[in-house]
C-alpha positions as CSV (number, residue, x, y, z in Angstrom):
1,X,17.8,-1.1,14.2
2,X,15.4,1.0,15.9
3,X,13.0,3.4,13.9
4,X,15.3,6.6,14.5
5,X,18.1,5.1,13.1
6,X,16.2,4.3,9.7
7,X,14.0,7.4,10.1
8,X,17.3,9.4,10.0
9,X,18.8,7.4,6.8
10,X,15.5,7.8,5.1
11,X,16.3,11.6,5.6
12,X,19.3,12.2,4.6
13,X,18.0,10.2,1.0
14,X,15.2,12.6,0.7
15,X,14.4,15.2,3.4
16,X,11.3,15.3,4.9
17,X,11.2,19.0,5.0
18,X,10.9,19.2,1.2
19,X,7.2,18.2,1.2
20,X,4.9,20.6,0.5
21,X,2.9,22.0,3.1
22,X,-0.2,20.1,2.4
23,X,1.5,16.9,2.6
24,X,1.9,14.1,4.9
25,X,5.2,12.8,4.6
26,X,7.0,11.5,7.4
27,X,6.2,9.4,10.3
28,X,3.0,8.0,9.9
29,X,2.6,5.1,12.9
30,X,4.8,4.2,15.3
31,X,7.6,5.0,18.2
32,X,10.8,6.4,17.3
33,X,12.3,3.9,20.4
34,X,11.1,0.9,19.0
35,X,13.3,-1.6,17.2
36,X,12.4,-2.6,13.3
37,X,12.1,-6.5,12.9
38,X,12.0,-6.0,8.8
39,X,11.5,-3.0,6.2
40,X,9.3,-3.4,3.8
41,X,8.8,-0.6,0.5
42,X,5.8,0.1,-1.3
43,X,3.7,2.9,-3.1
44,X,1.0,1.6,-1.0
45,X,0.0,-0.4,2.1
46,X,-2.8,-2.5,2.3
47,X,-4.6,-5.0,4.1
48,X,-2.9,-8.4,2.3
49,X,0.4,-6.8,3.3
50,X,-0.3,-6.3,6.5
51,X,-1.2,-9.5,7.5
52,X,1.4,-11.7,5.4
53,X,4.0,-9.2,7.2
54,X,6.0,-10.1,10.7
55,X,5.3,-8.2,13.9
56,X,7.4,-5.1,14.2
57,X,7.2,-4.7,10.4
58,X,8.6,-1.1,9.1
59,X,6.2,0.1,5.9
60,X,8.0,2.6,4.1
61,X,5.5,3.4,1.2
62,X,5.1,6.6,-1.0
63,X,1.3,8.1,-0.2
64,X,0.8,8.8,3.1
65,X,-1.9,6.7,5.0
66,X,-3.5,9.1,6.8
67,X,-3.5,12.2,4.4
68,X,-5.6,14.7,6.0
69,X,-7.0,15.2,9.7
70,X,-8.9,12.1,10.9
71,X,-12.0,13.6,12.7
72,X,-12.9,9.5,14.0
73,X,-11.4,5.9,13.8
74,X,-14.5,3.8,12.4
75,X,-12.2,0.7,12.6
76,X,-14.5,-1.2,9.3
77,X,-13.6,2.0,7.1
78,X,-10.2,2.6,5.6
79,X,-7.6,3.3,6.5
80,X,-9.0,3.0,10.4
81,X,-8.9,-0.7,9.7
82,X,-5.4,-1.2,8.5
83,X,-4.2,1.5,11.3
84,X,-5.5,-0.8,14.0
85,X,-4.0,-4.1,12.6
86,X,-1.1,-2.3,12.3
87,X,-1.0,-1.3,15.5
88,X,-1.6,-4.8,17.1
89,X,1.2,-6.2,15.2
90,X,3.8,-3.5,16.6
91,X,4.2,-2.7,12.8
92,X,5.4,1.0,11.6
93,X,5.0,3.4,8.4
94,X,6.6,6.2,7.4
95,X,6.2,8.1,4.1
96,X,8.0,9.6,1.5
97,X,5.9,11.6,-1.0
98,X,6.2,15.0,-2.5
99,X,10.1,14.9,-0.7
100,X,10.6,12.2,-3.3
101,X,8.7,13.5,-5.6
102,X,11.2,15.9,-6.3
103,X,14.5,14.4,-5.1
104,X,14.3,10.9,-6.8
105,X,10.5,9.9,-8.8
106,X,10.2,12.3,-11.4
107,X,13.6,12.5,-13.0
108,X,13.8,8.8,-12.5
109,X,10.7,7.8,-14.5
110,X,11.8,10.4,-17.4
111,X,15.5,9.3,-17.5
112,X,15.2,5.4,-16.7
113,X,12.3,4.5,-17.2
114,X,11.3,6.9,-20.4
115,X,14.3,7.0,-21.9
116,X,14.1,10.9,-22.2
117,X,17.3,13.3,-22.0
118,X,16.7,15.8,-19.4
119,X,16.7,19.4,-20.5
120,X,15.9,21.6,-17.4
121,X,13.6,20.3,-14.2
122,X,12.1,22.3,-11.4
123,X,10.2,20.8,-8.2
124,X,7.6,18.2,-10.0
125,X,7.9,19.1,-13.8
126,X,10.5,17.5,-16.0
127,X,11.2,18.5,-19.4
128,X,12.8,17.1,-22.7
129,X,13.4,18.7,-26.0
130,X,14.0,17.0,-29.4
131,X,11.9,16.0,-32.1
132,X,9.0,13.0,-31.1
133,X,6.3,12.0,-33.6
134,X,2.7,11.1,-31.9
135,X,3.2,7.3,-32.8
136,X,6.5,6.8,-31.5
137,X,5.8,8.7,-28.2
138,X,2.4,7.1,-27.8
139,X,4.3,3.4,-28.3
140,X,7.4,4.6,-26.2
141,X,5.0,5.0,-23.1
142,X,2.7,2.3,-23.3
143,X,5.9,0.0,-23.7
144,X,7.6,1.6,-20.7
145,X,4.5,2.2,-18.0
146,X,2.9,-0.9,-19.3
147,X,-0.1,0.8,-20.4
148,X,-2.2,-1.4,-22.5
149,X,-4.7,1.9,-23.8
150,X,-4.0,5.9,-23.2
151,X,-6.1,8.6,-23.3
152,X,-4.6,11.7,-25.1
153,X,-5.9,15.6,-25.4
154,X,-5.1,17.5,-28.3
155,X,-3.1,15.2,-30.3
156,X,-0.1,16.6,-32.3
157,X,1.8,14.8,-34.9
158,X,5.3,16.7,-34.4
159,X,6.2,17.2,-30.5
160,X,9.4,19.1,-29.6
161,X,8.9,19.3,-26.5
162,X,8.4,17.1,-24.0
163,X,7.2,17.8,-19.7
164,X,6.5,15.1,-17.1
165,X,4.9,14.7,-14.0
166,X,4.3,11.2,-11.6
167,X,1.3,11.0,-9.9
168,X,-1.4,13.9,-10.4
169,X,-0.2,16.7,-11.8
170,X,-2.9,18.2,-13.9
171,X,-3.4,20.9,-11.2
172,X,0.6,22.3,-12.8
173,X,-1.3,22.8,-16.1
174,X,-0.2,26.3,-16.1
175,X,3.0,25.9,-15.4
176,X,4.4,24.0,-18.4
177,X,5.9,25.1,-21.2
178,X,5.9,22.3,-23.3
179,X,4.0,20.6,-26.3
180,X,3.2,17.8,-25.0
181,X,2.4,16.8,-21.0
182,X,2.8,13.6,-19.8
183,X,1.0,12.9,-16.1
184,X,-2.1,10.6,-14.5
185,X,-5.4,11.6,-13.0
186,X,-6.7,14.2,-15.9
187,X,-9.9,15.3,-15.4
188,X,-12.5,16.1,-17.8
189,X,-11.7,20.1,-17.4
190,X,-8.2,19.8,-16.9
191,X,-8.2,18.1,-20.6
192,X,-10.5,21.7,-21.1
193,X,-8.2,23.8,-19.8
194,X,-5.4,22.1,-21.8
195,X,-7.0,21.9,-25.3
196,X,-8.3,25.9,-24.9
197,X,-4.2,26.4,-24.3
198,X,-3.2,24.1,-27.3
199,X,-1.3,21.5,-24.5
200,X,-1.0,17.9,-25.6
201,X,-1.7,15.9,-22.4
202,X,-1.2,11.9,-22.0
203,X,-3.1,10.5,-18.9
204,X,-0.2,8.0,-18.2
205,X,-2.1,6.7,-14.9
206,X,-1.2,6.9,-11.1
207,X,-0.2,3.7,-10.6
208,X,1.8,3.3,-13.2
209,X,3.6,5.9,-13.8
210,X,4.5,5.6,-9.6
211,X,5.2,2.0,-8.9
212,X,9.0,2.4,-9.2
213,X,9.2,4.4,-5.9
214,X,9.8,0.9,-3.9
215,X,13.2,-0.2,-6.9
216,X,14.7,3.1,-6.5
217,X,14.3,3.9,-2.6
218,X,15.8,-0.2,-2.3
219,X,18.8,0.8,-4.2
220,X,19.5,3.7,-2.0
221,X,19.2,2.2,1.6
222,X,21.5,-0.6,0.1
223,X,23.9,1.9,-0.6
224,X,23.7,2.8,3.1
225,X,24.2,-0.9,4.3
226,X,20.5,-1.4,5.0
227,X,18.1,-4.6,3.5
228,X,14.6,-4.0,2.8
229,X,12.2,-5.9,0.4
230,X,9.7,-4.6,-2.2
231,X,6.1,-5.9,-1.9
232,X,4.3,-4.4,-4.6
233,X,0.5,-3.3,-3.9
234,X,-2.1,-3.9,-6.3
235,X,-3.8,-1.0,-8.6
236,X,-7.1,-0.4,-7.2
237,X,-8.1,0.0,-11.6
238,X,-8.4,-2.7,-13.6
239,X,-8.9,-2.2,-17.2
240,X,-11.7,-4.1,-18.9
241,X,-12.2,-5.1,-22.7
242,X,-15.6,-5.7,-24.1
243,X,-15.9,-6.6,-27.5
């Protein structure tokens, strides 16, 4: 198939114009002409993939790799020097972030993955209501997102209710209406800003609480008749234990 063709599937799944305006979803590298030799999914891609990949290699991954304006290509710096292998090898990538985001990620993590019963949802925020005790929540999502430590602000006992956010989404802080808010990358005054409004936050990680985009986009382009396989890229953190 050439690029179009997919380009146009990958559309109708998730529309590119419902990125937000800062964004960078869509086409990333490549000719709309060309054909596709294979598709691979990812939430990232990186250099191992690259090279272990055939030529005319689709990447269809979740962050965009070139996110904002690139002012020079220093071909040893990333991502200039996955760009240019990419090039050479005829290989493709087109992303699907904050369209995704809110069509597909966020409910998907909170219904399938969580467990949690959806109770309303707007672009990126989620919410559940019920009745949760700290240590059941805190074991349901380290059992679920495979988070071996968490790092909570404010810490309640009784939650009734519950909001969610993939990715980053501390900067929403003022948005939720909620007890408890479950999302990764909370920094040190975002957890300020959350204890001075008596919000529970759970750092549930990046990563983790992303790396399904790659299952769930697979299950969709099989519904539409077309093959592609997952390779999964690596979390840049590792978690270290000192005794």
């Amino acid at each position: 198939m050439k690029l179009q063709e997919i380009y146009s599937m990958l559309d109708q799944i998730s529309p590119f114009e419902l990125q937000e305006n800062w964004d960078n979803s869509g086409l990333i590298i490549g000719d709309m002409g060309r054909e596709v030799s294979q598709i691979v999914l990812s939430l990232d891609v990186d250099e191992k993939m690259v090279e272990e990949s055939v030529k005319g290699t689709l990447f269809v991954v979740h962050h965009p790799l070139i996110f904002s304006g690139l002012m020079q290509l220093d071909l040893t710096k990333y991502p200039s020097n996955l760009i240019e292998k990419m090039i050479l090898k005829g290989q493709s990538c087109i992303a699907m972030h904050t369209n995704f985001d809110k069509t597909h990620l966020n409910r998907y993590v909170f219904e399938k993955i969580l467990g949690l019963k959806l109770s309303s949802q707007n672009d990126f925020v989620c919410i559940a209501e019920g009745e949760w005790r700290y240590k059941d929540l805190q074991d349901l999502v380290k059992e679920k997102l495979n988070l071996p430590m968490l790092k909570v602000i404010g810490k309640k006992e009784y939650i009734k209710t519950i909001a969610l956010t993939t990715g980053a989404g501390a900067s929403l802080i003022d948005e939720i209406d909620a007890d408890c808010f479950l999302t990764g990358d909370i920094k040190y005054h975002d957890a300020m800003k959350a204890m001075s409004q008596n919000l529970m936050m759970i750092d549930i990680g990046h990563y983790e609480s992303e790396c399904f985009f790659a299952e769930i986009l697979q299950q969709d382009l099989k519904i539409l008749g077309i093959l592609a396989i997952i390779m999964k890229s690596k979390n840049p953190f590792t978690i270290e234990r000192t005794n």
